[in-house]
SERO-4910 file (N, C-alpha, C, O; in steps of 0.05 Angstrom, whole numbers):
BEGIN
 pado doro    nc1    nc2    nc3   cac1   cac2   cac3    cc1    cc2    cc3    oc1    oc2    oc3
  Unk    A    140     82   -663    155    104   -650    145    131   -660    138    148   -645
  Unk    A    146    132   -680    125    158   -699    109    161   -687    108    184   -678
  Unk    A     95    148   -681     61    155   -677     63    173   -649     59    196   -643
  Unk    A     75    142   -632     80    151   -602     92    182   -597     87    193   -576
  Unk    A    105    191   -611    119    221   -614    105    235   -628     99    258   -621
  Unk    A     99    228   -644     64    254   -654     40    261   -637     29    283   -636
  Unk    A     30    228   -621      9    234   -599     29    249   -583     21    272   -584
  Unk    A     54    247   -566     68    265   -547     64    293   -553     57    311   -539
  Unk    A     70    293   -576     76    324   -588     44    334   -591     37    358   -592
  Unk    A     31    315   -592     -8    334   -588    -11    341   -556    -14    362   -544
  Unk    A    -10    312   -546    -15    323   -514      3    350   -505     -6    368   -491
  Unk    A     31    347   -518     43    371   -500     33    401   -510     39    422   -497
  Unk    A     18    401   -535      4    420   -542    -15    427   -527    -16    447   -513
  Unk    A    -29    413   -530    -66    407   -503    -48    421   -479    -58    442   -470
  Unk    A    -23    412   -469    -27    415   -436    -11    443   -439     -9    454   -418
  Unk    A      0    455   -458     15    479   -449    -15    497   -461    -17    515   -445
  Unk    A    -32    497   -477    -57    513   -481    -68    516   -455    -71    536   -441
  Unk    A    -75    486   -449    -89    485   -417    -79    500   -396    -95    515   -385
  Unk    A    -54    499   -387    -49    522   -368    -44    555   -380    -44    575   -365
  Unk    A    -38    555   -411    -55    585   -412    -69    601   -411    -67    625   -407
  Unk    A    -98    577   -418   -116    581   -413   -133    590   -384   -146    609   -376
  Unk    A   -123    560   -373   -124    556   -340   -115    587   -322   -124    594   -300
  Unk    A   -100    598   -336    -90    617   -317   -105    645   -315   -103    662   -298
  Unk    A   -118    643   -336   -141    668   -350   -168    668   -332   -179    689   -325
  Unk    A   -174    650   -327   -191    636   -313   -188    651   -280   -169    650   -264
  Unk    A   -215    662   -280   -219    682   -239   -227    703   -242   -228    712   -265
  Unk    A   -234    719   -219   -239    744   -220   -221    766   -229   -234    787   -234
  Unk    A   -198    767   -233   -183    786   -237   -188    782   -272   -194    761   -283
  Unk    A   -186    809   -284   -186    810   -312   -159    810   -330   -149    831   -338
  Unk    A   -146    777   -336   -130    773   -347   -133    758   -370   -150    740   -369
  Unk    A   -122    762   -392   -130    753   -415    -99    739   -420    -77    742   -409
  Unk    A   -111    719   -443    -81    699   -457    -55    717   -459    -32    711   -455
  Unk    A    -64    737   -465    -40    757   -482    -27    770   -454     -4    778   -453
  Unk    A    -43    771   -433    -33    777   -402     -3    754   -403     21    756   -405
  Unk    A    -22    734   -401      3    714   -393     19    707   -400     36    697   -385
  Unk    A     23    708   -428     49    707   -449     56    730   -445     73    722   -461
  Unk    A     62    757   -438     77    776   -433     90    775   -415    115    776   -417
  Unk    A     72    773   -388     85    763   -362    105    741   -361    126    744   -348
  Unk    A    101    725   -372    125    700   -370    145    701   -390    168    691   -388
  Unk    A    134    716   -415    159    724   -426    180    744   -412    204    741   -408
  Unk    A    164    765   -405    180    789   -380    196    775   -355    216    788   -354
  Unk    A    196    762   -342    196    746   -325    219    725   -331    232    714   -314
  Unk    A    223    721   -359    249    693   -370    267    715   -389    281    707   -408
  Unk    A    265    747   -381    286    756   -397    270    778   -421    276    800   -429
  Unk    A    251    762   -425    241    788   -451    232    808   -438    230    809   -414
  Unk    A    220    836   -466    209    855   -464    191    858   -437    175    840   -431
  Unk    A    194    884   -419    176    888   -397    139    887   -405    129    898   -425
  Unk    A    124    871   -382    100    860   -403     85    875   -401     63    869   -409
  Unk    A     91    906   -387     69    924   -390     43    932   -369     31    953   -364
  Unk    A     40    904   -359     16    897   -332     31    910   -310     55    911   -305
  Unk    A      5    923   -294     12    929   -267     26    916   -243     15    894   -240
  Unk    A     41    919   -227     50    903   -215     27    878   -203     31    854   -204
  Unk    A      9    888   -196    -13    869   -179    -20    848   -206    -17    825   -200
  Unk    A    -27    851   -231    -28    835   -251    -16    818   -254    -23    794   -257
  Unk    A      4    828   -254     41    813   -265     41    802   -232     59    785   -233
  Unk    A     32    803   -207     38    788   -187     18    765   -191     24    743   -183
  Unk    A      0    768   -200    -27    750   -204    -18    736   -221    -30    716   -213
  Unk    A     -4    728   -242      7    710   -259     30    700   -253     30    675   -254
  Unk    A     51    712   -246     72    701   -242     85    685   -211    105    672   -205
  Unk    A     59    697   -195     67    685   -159     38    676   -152     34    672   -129
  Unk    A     21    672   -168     -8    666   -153    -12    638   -174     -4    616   -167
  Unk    A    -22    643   -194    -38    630   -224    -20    608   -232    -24    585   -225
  Unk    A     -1    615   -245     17    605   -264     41    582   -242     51    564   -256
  Unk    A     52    583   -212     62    559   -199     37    546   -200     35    527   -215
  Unk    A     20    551   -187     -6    540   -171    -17    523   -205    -23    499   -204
  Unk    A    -18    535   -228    -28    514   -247    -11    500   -254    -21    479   -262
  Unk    A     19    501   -256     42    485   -265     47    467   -245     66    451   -249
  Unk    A     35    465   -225     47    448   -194     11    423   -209     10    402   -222
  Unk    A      2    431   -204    -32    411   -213    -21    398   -237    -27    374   -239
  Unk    A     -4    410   -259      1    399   -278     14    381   -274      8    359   -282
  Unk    A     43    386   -257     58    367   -248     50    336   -226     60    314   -227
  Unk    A     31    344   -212     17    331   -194     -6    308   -203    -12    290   -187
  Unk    A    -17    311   -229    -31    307   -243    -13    292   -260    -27    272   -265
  Unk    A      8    290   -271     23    276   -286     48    254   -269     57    233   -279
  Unk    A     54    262   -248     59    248   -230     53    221   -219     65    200   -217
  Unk    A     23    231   -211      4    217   -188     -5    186   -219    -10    162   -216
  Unk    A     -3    202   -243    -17    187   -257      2    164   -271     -6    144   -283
  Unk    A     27    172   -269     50    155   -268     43    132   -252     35    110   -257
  Unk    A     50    148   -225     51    127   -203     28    103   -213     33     79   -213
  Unk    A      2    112   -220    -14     87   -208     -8     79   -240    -20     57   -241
  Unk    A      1     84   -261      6     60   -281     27     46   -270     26     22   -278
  Unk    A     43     49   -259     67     36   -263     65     15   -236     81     -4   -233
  Unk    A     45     22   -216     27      9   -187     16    -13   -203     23    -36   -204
  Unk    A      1     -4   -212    -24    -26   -227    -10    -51   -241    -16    -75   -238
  Unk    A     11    -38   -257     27    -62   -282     44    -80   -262     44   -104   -264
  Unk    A     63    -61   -238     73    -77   -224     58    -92   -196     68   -112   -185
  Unk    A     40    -83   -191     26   -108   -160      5   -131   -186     -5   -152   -180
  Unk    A      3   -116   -217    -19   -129   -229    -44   -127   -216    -57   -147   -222
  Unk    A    -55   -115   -205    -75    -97   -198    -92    -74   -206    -84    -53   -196
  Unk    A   -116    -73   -224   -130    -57   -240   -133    -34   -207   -133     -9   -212
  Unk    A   -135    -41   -183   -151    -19   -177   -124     -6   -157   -126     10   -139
  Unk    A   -108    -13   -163    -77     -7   -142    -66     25   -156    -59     28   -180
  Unk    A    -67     45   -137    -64     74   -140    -29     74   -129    -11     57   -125
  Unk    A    -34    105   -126     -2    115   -118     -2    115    -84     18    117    -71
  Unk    A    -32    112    -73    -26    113    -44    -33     91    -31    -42     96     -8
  Unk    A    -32     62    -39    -35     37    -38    -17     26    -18    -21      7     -3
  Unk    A      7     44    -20     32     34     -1     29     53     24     47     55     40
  Unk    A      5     66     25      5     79     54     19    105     52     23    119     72
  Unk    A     28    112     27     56    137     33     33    163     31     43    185     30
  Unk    A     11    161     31     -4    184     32    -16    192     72    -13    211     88
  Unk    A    -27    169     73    -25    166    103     -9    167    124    -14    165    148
  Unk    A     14    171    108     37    171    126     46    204    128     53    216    149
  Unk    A     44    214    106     37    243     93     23    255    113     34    273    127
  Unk    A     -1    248    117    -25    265    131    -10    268    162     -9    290    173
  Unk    A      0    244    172      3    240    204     37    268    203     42    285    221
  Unk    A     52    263    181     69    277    183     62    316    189     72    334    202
  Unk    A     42    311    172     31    345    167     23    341    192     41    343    209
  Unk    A     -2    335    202    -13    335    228     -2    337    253    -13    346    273
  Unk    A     33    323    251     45    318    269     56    351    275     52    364    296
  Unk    A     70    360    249     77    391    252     61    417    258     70    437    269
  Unk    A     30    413    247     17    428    254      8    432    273      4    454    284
  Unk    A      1    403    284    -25    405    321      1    392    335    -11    378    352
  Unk    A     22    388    338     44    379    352     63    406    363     73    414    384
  Unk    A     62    411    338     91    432    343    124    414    340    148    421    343
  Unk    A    113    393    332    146    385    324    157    390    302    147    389    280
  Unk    A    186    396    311    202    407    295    212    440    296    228    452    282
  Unk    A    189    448    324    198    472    333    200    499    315    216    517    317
  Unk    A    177    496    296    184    514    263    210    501    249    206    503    224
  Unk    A    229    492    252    246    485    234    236    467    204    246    462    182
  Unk    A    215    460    216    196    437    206    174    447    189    151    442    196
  Unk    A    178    459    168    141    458    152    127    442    145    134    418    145
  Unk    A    110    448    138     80    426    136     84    412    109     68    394    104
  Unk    A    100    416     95    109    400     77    126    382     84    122    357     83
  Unk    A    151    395     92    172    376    110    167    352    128    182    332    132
  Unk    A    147    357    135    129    336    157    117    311    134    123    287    132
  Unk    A    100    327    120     92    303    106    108    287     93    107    263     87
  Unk    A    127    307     87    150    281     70    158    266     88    153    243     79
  Unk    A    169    264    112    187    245    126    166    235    130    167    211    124
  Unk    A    137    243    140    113    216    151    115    193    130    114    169    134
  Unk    A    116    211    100    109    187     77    132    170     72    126    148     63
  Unk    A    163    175     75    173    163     78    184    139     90    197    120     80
  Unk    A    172    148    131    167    136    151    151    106    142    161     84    139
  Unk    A    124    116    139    110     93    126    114     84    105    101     64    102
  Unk    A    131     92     81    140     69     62    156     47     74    152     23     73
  Unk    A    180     63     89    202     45     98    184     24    126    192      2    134
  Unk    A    163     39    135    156      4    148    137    -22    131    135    -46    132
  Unk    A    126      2    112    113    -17     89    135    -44     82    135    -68     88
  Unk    A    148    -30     71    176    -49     65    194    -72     85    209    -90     78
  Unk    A    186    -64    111    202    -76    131    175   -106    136    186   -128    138
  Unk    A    151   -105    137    121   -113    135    134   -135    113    143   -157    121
  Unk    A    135   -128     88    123   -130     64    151   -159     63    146   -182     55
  Unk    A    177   -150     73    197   -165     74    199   -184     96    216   -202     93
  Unk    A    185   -183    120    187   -200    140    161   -216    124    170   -238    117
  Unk    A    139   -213    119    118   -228    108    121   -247     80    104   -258     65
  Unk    A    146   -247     80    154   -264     50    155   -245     25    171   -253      8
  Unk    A    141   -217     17    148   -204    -15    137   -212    -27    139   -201    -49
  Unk    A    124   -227    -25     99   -229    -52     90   -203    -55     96   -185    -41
  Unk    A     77   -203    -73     56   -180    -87     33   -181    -76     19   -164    -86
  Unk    A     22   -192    -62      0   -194    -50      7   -194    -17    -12   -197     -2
  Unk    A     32   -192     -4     35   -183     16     53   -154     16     61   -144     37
  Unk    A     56   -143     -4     57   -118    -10     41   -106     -1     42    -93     19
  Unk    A     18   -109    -20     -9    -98    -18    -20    -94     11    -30    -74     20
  Unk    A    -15   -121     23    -29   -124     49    -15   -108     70    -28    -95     86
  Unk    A      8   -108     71     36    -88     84     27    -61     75     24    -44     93
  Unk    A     21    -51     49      2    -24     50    -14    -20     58    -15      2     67
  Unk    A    -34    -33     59    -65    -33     78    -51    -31     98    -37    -11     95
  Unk    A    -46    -42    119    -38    -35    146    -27    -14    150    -34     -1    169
  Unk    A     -5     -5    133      9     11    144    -13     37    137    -12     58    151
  Unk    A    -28     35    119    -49     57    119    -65     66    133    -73     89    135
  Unk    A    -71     43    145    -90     48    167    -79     54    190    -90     69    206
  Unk    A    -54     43    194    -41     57    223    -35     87    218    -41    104    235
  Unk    A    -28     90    204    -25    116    199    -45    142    206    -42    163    217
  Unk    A    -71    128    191    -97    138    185   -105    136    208   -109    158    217
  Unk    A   -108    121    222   -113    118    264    -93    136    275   -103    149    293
  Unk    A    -71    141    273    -49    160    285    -58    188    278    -59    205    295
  Unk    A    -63    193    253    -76    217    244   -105    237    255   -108    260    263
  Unk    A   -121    216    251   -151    215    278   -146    216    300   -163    227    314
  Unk    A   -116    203    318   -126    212    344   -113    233    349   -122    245    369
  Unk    A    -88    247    337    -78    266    339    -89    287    342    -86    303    361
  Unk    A   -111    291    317   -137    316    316   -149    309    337   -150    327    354
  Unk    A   -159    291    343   -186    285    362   -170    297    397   -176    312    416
  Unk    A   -157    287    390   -136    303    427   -129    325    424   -126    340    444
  Unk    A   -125    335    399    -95    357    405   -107    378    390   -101    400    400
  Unk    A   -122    380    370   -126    409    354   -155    421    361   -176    409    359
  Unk    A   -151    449    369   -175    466    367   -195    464    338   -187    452    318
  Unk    A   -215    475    339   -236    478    314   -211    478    301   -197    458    297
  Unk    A   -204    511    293   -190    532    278   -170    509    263   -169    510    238
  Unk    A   -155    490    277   -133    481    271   -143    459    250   -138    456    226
  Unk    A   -161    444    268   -180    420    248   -180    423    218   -169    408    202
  Unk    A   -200    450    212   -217    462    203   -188    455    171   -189    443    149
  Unk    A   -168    468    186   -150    474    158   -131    446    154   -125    439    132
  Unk    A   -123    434    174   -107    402    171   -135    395    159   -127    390    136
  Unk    A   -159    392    158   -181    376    138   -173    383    106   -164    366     90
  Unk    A   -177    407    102   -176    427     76   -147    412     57   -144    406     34
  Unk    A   -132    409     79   -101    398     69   -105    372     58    -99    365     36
  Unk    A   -120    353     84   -111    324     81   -125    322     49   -115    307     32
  Unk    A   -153    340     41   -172    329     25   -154    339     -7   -162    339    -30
  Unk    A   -131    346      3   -122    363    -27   -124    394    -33   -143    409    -39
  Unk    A   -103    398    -31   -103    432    -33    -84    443    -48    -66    430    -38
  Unk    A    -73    457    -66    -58    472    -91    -57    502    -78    -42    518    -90
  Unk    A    -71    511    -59    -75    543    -58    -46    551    -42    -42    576    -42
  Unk    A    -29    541    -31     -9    548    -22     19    542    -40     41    543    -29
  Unk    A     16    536    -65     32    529    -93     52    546    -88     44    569    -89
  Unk    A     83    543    -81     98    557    -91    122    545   -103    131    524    -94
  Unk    A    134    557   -124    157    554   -138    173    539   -132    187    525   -147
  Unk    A    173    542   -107    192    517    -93    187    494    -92    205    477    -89
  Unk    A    154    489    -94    134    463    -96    145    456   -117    163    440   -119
  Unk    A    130    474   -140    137    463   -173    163    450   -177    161    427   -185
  Unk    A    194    461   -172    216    451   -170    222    433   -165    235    419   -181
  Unk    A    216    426   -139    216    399   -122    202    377   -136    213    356   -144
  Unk    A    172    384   -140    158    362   -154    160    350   -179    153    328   -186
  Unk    A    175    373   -197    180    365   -221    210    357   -221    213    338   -237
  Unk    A    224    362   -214    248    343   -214    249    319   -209    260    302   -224
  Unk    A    237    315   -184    222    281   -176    209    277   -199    219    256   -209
  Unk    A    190    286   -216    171    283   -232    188    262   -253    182    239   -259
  Unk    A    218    280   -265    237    276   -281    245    257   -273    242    241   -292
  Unk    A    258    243   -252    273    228   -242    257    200   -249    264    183   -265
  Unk    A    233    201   -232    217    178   -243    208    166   -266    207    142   -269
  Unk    A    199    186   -286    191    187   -315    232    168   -317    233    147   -330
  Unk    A    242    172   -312    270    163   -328    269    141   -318    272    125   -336
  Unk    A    267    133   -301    274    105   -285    255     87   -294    257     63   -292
  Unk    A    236     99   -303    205     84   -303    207     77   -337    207     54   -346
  Unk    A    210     98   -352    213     90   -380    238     69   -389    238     53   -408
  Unk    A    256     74   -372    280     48   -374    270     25   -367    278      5   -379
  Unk    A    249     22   -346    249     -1   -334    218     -8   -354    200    -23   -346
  Unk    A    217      6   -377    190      3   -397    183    -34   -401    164    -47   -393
  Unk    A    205    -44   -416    204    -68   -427    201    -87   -406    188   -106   -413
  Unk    A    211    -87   -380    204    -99   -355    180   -102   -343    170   -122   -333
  Unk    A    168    -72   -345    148    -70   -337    116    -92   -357     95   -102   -350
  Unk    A    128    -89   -381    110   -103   -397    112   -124   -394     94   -133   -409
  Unk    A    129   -154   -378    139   -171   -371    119   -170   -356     99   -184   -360
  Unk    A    121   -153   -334    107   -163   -303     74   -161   -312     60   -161   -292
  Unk    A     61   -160   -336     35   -157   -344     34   -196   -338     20   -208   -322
  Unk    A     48   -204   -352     46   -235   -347     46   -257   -327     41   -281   -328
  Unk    A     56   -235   -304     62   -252   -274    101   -245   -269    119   -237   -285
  Unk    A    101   -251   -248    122   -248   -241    135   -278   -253    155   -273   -266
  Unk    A    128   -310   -251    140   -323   -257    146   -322   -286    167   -332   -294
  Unk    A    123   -309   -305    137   -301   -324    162   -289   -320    185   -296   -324
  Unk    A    150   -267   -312    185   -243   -316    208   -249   -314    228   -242   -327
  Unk    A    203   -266   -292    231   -280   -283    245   -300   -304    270   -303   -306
  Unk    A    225   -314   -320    243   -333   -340    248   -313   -360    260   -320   -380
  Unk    A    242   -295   -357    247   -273   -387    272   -263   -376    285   -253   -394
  Unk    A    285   -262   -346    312   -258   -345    304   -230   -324    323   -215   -319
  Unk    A    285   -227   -316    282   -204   -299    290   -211   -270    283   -232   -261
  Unk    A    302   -195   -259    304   -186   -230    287   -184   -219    289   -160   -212
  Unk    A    251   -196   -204    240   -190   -206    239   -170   -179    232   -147   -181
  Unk    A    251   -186   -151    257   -167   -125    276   -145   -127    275   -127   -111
  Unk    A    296   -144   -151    310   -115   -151    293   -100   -162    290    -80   -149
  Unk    A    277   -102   -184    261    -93   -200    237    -76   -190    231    -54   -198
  Unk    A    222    -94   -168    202    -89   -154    209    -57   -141    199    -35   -146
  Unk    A    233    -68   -122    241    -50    -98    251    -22   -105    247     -2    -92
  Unk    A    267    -24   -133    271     -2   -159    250     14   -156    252     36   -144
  Unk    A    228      4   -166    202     21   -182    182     27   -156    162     41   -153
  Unk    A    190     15   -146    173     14   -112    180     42   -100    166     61    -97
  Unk    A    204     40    -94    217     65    -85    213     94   -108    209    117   -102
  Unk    A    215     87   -124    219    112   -136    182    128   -141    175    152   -141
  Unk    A    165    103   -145    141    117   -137    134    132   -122    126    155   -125
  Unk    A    141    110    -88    130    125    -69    152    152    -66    140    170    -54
  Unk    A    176    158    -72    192    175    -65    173    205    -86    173    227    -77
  Unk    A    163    200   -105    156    214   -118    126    220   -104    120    243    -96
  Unk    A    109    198   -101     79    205    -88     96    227    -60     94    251    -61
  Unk    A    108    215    -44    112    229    -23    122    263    -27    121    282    -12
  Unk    A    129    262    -49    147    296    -58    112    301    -72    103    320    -59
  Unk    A     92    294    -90     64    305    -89     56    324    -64     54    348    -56
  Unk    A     49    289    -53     30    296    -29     48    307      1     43    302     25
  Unk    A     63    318     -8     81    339     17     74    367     12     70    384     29
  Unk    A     71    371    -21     62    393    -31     32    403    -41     25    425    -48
  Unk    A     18    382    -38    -11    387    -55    -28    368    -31    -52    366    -35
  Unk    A    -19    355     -6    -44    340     -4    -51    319    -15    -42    319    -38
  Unk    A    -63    301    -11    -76    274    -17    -96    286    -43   -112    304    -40
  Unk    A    -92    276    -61   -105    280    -83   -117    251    -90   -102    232    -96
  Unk    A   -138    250    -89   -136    212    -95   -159    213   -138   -169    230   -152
  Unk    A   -158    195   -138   -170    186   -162   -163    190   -190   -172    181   -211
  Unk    A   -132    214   -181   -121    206   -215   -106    184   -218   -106    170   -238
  Unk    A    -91    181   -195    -71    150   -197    -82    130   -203    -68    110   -207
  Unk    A   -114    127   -205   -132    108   -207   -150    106   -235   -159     87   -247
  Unk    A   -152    125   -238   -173    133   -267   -155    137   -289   -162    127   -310
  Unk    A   -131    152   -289   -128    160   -313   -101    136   -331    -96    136   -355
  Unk    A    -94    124   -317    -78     99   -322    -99     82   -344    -95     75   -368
  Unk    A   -121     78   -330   -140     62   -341   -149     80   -374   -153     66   -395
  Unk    A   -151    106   -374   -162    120   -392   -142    115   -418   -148    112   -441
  Unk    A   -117    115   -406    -94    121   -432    -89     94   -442    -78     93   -464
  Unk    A    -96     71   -429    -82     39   -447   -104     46   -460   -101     54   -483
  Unk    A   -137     45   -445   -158     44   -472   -154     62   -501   -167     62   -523
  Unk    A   -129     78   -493   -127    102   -513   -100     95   -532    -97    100   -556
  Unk    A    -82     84   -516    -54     73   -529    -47     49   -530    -30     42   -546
  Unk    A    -59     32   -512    -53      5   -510    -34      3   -481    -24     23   -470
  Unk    A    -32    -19   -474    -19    -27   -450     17    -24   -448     31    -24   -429
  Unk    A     24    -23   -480     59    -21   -473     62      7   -468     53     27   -479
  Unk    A     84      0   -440     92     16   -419    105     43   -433    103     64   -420
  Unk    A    121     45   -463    136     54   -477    108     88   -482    110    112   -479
  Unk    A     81     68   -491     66     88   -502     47    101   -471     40    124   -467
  Unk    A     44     85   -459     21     87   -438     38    110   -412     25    126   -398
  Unk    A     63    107   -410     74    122   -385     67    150   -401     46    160   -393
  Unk    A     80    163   -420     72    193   -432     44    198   -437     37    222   -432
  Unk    A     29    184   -444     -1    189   -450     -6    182   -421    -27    194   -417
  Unk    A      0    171   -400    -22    180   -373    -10    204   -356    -19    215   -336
  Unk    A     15    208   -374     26    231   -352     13    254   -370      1    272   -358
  Unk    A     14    254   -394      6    282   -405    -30    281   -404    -40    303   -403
  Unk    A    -43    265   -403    -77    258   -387    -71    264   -366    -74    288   -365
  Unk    A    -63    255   -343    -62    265   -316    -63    296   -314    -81    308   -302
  Unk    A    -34    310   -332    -32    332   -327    -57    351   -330    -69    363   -312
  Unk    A    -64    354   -362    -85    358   -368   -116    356   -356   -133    373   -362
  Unk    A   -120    333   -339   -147    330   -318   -140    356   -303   -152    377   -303
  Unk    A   -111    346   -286   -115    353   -264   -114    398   -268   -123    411   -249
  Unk    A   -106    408   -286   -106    422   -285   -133    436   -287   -138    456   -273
  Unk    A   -152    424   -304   -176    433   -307   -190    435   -280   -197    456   -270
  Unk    A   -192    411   -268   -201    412   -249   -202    421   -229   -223    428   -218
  Unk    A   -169    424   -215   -161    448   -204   -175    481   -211   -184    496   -194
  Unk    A   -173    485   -234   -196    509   -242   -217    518   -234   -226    540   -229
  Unk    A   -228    485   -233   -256    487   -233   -262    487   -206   -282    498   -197
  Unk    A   -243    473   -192   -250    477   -159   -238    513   -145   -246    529   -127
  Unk    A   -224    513   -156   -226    552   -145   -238    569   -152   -236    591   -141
  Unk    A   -257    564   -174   -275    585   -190   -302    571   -189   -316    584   -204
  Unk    A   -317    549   -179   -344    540   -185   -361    550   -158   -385    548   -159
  Unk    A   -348    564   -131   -367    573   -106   -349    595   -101   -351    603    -78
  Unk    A   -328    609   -120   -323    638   -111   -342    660    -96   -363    671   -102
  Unk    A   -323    660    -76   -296    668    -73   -289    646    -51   -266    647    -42
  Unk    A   -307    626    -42   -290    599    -25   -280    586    -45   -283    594    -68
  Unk    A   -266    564    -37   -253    544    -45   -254    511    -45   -257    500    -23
  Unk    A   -251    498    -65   -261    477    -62   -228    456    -63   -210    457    -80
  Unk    A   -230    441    -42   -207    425    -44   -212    409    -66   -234    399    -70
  Unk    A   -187    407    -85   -190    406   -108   -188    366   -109   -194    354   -130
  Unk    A   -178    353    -86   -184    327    -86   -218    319    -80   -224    295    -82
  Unk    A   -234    336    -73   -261    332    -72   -273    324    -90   -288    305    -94
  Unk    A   -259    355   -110   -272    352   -140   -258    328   -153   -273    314   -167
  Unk    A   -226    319   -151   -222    290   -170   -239    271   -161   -252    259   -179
  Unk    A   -242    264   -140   -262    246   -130   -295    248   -140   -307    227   -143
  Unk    A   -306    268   -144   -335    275   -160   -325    271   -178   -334    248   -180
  Unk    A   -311    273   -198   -303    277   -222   -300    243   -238   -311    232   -257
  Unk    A   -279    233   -215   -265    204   -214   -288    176   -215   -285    156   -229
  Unk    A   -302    180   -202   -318    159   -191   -343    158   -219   -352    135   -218
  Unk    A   -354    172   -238   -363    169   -260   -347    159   -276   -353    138   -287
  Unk    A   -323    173   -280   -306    172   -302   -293    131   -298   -293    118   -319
  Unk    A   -287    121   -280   -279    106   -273   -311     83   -279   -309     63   -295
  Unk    A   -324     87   -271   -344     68   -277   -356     71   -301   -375     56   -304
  Unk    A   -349     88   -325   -345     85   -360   -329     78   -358   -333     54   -361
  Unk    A   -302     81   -352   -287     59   -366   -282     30   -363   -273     13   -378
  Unk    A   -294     28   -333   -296      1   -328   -319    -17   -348   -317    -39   -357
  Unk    A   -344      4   -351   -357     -3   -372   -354     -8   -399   -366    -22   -414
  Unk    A   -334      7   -402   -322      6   -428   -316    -24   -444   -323    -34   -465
  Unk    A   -292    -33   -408   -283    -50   -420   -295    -71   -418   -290    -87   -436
  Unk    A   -317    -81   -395   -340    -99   -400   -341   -103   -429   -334   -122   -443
  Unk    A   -351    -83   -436   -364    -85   -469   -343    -93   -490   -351   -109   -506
  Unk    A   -318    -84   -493   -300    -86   -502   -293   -128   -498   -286   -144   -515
  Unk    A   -297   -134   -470   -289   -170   -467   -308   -184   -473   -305   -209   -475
  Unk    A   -328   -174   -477   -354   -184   -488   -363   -203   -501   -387   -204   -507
***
């Protein structure tokens, strides 16, 4: 328990430097001491002195937009530990159940549709799409018997329908102009970050982290099979449908706000057992505080590496992901050796 609360207490060091850092970072000339003024000014303290345009550059541009990646990043990286331990699946992410695909057709639907008449934003959309397609995932997954392997298979489909509903929507209905930016979105995007994102996402963020750390000792059960779990006294279909829901309810509150981000739900799960070990107790805080930490850098690095364009910052997890993922797969080759 020590330990596990001393590594917590380093990562949460690492990730609050990281977005100080992170925020310093662009063309505008802001330094560390910028941003600790501003956010102290901003929660009540002393006025921080910076020009309004400064103090707008930190406090409504920089600082949601890096705290939303952080959150997103610690999230996403939840989800695919707690994916992986429960289908038992090394390569099972947070959008496995389709709720990202369901995401895209939602946004797409509000943007090149017009449904919802503006009442509807492009967030709003994605959420009910991703929800849409969980709840038929589930309807699939329960008419097909519930196994864990018709889970899986009930997410594949519903991914793909989705992902076909999504293509023909564009392909009929949207000009260049419209394309051009539903692409930018589906691939992952942070540049439209507001406060209201961060809120949303991190409360979900909260909600799950609680449900998920309760359901810790369970989760280390289902490493053995479900017929284990079950003589160990587990629920294994309440259990499932618990942690099932509360993922995708969380992927879907992400990717309503940031876009399809793919390869931390996948990579960084894997990074933190090689780093803590597989119990759920140590591995859920070490992939959320790794998640956070990736994803923030990266995010960085995709708004500042072809300034003054922009790089969807799921491009760069994906360049980033696909090395990182094949060391650690190497890793552990060597490691079963």
């Amino acid at each position: 328990m020590t330990a596990t609360l001393s590594r917590t207490a380093v990562g949460l060091v690492i990730l609050v430097l990281s977005v100080a850092l992170a925020i310093t970072v662009g063309p505008a000339d802001i330094g560390i001491v910028d941003v600790w003024s501003a956010v102290a000014s901003h929660l009540g303290g002393d006025a921080s002195g910076l020009t309004p345009i400064r103090d707008g550059i930190v406090w409504n541009l920089r600082l949601p937009r890096t705290l939303l990646a952080a959150v997103c990043g610690a999230g996403l990286a939840v989800c695919g530990a707690v994916m992986q331990s429960l289908l038992r699946n090394p390569l099972a992410d947070p959008f496995v159940l389709g709720v990202s695909s369901g995401a895209s057709t939602g946004a797409v639907v509000v943007v090149v549709l017009g449904v919802g008449g503006g009442a509807l934003s492009i967030s709003g959309g994605a959420f009910v799409g991703a929800v849409v397609s969980f709840a038929l995932m589930l309807v699939l997954s329960h008419t097909l018997g519930g196994t864990t392997d018709r889970v899986v298979l009930s997410g594949v489909a519903a991914m793909q329908l989705f992902s076909a509903l999504t293509s023909f929507v564009v392909v009929t209905s949207a000009d260049a102009e419209t394309t051009r930016g539903v692409l930018f979105w589906l691939l992952g995007s942070l540049s439209g970050a507001g406060w209201a994102d961060v809120r949303l996402c991190l409360v979900a963020l909260a909600l799950c982290l609680v449900v998920c750390l309760g359901h810790g000792r369970t989760l280390d059960a289902f490493a053995f099979g479900q017929d284990a779990a079950a003589t160990l006294g587990v629920n294994v279909a309440r259990t499932r449908l618990v942690l099932l829901t509360v993922t995708a309810l969380l992927t879907a509150a992400l990717v309503s706000s940031a876009g399809a981000i793919g390869f931390v739900g996948l990579v960084l799960p894997h990074a933190a057992r090689a780093l803590v070990g597989p119990g759920h107790g140590r591995l859920l805080p070490a992939a959320a505080l790794g998640g956070a930490v990736f994803l923030v850098w990266i995010d960085t690095f995709a708004r500042t590496v072809l300034e003054p364009q922009e790089v969807p910052v799921g491009v760069m997890t994906s360049l980033v992901g696909v090395p990182a993922f094949v060391l650690v797969l190497y890793r552990a080759r060597k490691a079963t050796s």
